[in-house]
C-alpha positions in Angstrom: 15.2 0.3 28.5 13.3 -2.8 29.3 12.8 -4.4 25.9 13.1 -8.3 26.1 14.1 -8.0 22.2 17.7 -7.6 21.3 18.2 -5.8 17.9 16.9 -7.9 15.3 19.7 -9.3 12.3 19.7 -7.5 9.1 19.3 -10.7 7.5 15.7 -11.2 9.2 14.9 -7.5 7.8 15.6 -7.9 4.4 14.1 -11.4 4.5 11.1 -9.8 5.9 11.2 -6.6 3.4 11.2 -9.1 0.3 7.8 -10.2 1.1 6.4 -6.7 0.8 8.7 -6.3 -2.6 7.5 -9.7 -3.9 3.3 -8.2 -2.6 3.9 -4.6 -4.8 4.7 -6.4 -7.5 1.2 -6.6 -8.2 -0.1 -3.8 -5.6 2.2 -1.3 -7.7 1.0 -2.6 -11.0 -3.0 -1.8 -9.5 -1.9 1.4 -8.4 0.0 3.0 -11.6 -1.4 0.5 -14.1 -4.3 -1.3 -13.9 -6.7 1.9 -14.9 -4.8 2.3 -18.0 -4.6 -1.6 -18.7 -8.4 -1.8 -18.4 -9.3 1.2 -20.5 -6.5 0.9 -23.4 -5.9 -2.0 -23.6 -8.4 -4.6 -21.8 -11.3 -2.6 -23.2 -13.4 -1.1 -20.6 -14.5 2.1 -20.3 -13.5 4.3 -17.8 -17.0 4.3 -15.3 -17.1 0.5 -15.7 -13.6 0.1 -14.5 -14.1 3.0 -11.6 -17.4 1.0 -10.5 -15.6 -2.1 -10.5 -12.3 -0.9 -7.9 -15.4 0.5 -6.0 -17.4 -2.4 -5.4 -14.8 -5.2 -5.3 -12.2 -2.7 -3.2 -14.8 -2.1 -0.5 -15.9 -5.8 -0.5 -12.4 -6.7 0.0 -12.0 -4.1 2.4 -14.7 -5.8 4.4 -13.1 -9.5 4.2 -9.7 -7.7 6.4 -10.7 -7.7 10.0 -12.3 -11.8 8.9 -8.7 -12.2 8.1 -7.3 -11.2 10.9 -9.7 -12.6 13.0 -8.7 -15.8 11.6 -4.9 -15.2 11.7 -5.1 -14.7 15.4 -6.4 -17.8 16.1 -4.3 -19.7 13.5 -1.9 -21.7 15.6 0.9 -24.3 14.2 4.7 -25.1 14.9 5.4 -21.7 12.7 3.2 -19.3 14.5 0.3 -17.4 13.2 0.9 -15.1 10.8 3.8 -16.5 8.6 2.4 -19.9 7.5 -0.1 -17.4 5.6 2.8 -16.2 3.4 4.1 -19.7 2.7 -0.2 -21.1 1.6 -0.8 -17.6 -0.3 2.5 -17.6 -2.4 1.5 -19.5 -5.1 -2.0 -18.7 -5.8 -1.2 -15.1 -5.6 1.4 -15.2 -8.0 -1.5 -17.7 -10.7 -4.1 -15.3 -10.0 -1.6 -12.1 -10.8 -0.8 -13.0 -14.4 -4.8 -13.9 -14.8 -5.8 -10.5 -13.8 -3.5 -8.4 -16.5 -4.7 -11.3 -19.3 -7.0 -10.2 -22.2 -9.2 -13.1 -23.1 -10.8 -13.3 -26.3 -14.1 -12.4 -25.3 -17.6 -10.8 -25.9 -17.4 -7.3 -24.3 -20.3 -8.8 -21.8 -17.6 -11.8 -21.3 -14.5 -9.7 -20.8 -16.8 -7.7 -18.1 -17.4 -10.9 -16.5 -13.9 -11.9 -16.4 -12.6 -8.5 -15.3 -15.2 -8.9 -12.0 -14.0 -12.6 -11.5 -9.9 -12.4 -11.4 -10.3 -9.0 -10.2 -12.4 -10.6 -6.7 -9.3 -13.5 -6.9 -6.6 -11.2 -6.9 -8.2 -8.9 -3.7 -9.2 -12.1 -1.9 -6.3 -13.8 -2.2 -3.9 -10.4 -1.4 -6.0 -10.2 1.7 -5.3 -13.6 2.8 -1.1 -13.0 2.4 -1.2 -9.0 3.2 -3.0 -9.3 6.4 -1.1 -11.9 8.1 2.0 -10.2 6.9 1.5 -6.7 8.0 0.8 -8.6 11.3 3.8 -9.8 12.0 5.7 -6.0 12.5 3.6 -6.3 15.8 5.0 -9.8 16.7 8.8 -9.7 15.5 9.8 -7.3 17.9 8.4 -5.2 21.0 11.2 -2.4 20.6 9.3 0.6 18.7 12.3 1.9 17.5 13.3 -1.6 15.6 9.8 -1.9 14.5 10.5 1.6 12.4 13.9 0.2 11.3 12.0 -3.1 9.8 9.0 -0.9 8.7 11.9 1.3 6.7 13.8 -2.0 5.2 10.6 -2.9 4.1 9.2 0.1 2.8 12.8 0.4 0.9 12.1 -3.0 -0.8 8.0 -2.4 -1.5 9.5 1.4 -3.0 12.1 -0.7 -5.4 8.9 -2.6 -6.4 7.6 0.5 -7.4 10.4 1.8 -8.8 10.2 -1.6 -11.0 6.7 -1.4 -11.9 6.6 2.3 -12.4 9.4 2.9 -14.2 10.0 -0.5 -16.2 6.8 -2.2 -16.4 5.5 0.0 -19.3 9.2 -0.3 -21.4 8.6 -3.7 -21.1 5.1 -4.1 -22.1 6.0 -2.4 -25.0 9.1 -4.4 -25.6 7.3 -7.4 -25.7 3.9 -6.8 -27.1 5.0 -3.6 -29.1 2.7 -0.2 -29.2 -0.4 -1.0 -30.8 -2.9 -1.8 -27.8 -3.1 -5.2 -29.5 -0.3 -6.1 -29.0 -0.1 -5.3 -25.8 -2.3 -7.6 -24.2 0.9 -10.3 -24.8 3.1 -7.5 -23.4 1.0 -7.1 -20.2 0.8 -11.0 -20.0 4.9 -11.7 -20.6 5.5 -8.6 -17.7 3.4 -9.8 -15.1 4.1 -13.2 -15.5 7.4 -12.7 -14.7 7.0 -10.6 -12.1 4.5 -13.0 -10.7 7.3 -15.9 -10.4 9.6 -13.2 -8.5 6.7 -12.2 -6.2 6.3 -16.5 -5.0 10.1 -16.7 -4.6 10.4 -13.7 -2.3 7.4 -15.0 -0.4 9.0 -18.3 0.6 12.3 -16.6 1.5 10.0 -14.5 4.0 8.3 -17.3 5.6 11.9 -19.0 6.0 13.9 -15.9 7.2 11.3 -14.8 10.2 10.2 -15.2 13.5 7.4 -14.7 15.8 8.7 -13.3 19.1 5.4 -11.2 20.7 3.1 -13.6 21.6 -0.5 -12.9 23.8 -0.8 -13.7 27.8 -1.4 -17.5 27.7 -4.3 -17.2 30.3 -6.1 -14.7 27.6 -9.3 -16.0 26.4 -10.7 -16.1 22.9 -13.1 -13.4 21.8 -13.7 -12.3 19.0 -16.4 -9.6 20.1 -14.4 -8.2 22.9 -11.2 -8.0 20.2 -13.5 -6.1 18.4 -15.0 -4.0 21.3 -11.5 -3.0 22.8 -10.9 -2.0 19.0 -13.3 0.4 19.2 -12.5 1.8 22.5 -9.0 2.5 21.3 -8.6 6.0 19.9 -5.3 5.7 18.9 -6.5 2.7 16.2 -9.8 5.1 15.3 -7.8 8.1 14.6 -5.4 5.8 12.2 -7.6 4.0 10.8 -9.2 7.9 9.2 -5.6 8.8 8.3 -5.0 5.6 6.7 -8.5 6.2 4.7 -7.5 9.6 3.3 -3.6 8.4 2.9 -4.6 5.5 0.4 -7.6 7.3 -1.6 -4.6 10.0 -2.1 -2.2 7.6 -3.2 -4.9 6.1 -5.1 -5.5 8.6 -7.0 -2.2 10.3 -7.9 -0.7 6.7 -8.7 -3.8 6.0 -11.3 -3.5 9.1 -13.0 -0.1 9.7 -14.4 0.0 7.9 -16.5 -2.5 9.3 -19.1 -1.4 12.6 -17.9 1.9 12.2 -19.1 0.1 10.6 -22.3 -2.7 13.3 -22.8 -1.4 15.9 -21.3 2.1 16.2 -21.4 2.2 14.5 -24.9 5.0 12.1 -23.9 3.6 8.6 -22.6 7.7 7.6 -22.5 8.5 10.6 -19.9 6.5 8.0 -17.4 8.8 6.0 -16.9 11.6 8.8 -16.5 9.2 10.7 -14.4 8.7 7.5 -12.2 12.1 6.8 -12.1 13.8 10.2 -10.4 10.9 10.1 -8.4 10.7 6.8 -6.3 14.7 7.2 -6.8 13.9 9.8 -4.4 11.3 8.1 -2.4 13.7 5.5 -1.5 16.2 8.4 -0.5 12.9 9.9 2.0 12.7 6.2 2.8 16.3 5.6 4.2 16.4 8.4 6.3 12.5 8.0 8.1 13.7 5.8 10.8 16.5 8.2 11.7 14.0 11.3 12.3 11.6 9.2 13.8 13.6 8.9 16.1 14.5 12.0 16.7 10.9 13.7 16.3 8.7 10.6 16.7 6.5 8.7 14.1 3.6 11.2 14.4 5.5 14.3 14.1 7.3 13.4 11.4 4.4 11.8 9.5 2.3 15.7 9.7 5.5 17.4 8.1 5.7 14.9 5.3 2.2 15.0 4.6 1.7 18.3 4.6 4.9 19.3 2.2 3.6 16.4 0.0 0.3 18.3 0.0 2.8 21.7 -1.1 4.1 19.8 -4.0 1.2 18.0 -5.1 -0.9 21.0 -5.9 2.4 22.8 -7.3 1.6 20.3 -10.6 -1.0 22.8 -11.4 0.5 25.9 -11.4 3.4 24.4 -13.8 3.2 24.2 -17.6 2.2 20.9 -18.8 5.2 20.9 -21.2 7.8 22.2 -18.7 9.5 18.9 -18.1 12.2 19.9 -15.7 10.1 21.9 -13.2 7.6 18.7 -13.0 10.1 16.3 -12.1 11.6 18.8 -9.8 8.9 18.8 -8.3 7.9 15.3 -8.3 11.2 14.4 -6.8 10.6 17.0 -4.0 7.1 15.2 -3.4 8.2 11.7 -3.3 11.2 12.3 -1.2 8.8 14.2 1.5 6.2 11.4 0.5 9.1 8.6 1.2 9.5 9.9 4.8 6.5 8.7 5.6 6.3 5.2 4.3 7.8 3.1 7.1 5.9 4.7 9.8 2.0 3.6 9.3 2.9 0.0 9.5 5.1 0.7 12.9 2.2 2.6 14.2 -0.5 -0.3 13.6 2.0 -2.3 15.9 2.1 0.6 18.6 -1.8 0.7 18.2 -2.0 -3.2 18.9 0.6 -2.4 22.0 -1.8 0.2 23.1 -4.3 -1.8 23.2 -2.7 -4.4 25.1 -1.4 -1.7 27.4 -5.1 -0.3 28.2 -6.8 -4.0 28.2 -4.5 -6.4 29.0 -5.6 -8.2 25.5 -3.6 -8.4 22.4 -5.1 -9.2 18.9 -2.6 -8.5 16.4 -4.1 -9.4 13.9 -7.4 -7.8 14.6 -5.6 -3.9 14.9 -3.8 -5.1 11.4 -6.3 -5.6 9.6 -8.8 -3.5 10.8 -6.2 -0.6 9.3 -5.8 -2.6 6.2 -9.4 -2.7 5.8 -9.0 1.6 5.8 -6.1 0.9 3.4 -8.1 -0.8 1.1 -11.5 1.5 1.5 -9.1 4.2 0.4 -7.6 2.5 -2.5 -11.1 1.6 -4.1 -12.7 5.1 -3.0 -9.4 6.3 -5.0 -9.5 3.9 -7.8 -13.4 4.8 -8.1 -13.0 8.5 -7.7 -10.3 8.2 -10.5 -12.6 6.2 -13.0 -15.6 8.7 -12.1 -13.5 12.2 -12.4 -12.3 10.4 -15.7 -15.6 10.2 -16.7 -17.0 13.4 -15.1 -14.8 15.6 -17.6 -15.1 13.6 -20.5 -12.2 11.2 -21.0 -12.0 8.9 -23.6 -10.0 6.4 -24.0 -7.1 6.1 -26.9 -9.1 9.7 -28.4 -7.8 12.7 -28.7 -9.1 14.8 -25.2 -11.2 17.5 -25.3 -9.6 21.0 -23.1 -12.0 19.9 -20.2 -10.9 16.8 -20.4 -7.2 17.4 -20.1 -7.9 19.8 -17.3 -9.5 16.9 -14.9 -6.9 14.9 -15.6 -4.1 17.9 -14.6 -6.8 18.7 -11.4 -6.8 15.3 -10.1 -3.3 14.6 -10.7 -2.2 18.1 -8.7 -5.2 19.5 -6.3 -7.7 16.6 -5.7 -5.1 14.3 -5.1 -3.0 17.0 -2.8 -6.6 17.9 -0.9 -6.7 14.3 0.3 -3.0 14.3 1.5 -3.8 17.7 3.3 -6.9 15.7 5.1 -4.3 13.2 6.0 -2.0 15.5 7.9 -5.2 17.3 9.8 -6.0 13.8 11.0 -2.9 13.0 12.1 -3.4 15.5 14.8 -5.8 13.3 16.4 -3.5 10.4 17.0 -1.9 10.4 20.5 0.8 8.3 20.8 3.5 10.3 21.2 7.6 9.6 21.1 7.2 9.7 25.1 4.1 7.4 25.4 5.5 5.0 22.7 8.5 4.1 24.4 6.7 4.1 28.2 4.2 1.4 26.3 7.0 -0.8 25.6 8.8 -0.7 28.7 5.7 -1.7 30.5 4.6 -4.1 28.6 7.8 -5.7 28.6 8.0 -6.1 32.3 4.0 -7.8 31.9 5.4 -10.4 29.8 8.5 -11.6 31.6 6.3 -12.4 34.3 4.0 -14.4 32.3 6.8 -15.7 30.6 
């Protein structure tokens, strides 16, 4: 093959997967968490904490392709995406422990104060996210290493999970007790620590990386003809739909266990079990992506793993709310299917920027990036809204007892709402055409353009 990459060191992927473990930190404690913290224990209700993941999701939604943008025409001694790590690391992990505080406040203050970290927190994850996700594109041109790094770093952001999901509440608890009281302390104490890991594993990043991939010298700066070729390239519109669908499903399975395992199941500790055999598994699905990826390609793979996650999604319905056994059955049969398909979005935003460079001629990394992250982010807040508003829709209350309709929308949007959006996933997927074949004709070519520039 004509890659001008040799195969990366380990030590360069696991520097680079830390920095996606030390971002979940907080992007797992969002997804599994932050509904639950803001309506137990923070004291919204559920419709105030739905409008305000709307509103501030899609706003920082918006602020991705400015990001990237800017990243691509960030230049210093370190390149242009990994001095963004180094600048974010600190405020990102100030502004985490902020966002999970409980002020002492009016209910109008503690609304004010929920809008204002909860704006800091987005803004400044944009800033570090976009620049990272950025550099899968630029470390290596060889698409098959680019799913090998996408699955070591997939494996660390899935230990985060498995971290937040499955330890974050025991410890909340374990510092601040049961009563919602006093776990505004034990939300605090957790995050904070986690917070120091997160600006640790940041700086290792930055230190352990490399840009390799970098544009034609004689190419000009545009920002509107980035964002026209964007448009022209199919392979980035058809993503960028299956990335919406992905995250509003994730979205809204992630928010929603919790108080189903609390409500419904009548065991808030099962959570953390539950959690535990099932990212257990995801990071099992995980490990073995890259090798049938290879074998089937990215989009292949990603349809069969969407769809069976789809199959066990809705399954959760069908089984008896009390029937622990058969829910984590199937909940480990979900996430390993689910795990399969972590690594391969983020290669596939680096084959969409290769495409586009293929086609034009132009490369704008950091443009594709976040342009996808901004669908990443639409989904998570039309998820997180979705969420808050079902919630409300059938009646939920917090720290009450639930009314039957109520416990049926939270078991319906934990099993069929949730699974319908994965389903719309996979049918999207259909649409994206770079195959296995095309892939690796991309990267030979390209290769070949850049020694001669070189």
């Amino acid at each position: 093959m004509g890659y001008e990459e040799v195969k990366l060191p380990v030590k360069e992927k696991v520097g680079y997967a830390l920095g996606d473990m030390a971002a979940n930190f907080v992007f797992q404690a969002m997804l599994a968490l932050q509904l639950s913290f803001y309506t137990d224990t923070f004291g919204l209700t559920a419709a105030q904490a739905g409008t305000l993941f709307l509103v501030v999701g899609l706003g920082a939604a918006a602020i991705n392709p400015v990001m990237g943008i800017i990243a691509d025409r960030t230049n210093t001694r370190w390149g242009k995406f990994r001095p963004w790590i180094l600048w974010t690391a600190v405020p990102f992990g100030i502004i985490g422990i902020f966002t999970f505080s409980t002020p002492s406040l009016s209910p109008g203050g503690k609304l004010l104060y929920a809008w204002t970290t909860y704006i800091l927190l987005r803004l400044i994850y944009v800033m570090n996210n976009v620049p990272y996700a950025s550099l899968t594109a630029v470390i290596t041109g060889d698409p098959d290493e680019r799913t090998s790094i996408s699955s070591y770093r997939q494996f660390a952001a899935n230990t985060a999970g498995f971290i937040v999901q499955s330890l974050a509440i025991p410890m909340v608890i374990f510092f601040g007790g049961t009563d919602p009281k006093g776990q505004i302390k034990g939300y605090q104490i957790t995050m904070g620590l986690l917070s120091v890991l997160a600006i640790v594993f940041f700086v290792v990043t930055f230190a352990t990386t490399k840009e390799r991939i970098q544009p034609d010298p004689k190419q000009k700066s545009s920002t509107g003809q980035d964002l026209a070729d964007l448009f022209r390239n199919r392979s980035w519109v058809a993503l960028f739909v299956v990335t919406t669908f992905y995250f509003i499903a994730v979205s809204l399975r992630s928010s929603v266990m919790l108080p189903f395992f609390k409500y419904v199941a009548g065991d808030q500790g099962l959570f953390a079990w539950f959690n535990g055999f099932g990212l257990a598994s995801l990071l099992i699905g995980v490990a073995c992506s890259n090798f049938m990826a290879v074998r089937m390609g990215k989009r292949n793979l990603f349809i069969l793993s969407m769809a069976l996650v789809a199959i066990f999604n809705a399954a959760l319905l069908f089984i008896p709310s009390t029937a622990t056994v058969p829910i984590f059955i199937s909940e480990i049969l979900r996430q390993f299917s689910f795990g399969c398909s972590c690594p391969l979005l983020w290669a596939m935003i680096a084959d969409v920027a290769d495409f586009g460079e293929w086609k034009t001629g132009r490369r704008a990394s950091g443009t594709v990036t976040s342009a996808v992250v901004f669908a990443l982010w639409a989904g998570l807040a039309l998820g997180g809204a979705i969420g808050g508003w079902l919630f409300s829709a059938y009646g939920y209350v917090a720290n009450e007892i639930q009314t039957p309709r109520a416990l049926l929308g939270i078991k319906l949007t934990a099993s069929l709402w949730s699974g319908l959006a994965f389903a719309l996933t996979a049918v999207c997927l259909v649409f994206y055409p770079i195959t296995r074949e095309l892939n690796q004709k991309i990267a030979e070519e390209l290769a070949e353009r850049r020694r001669k520039y070189a």
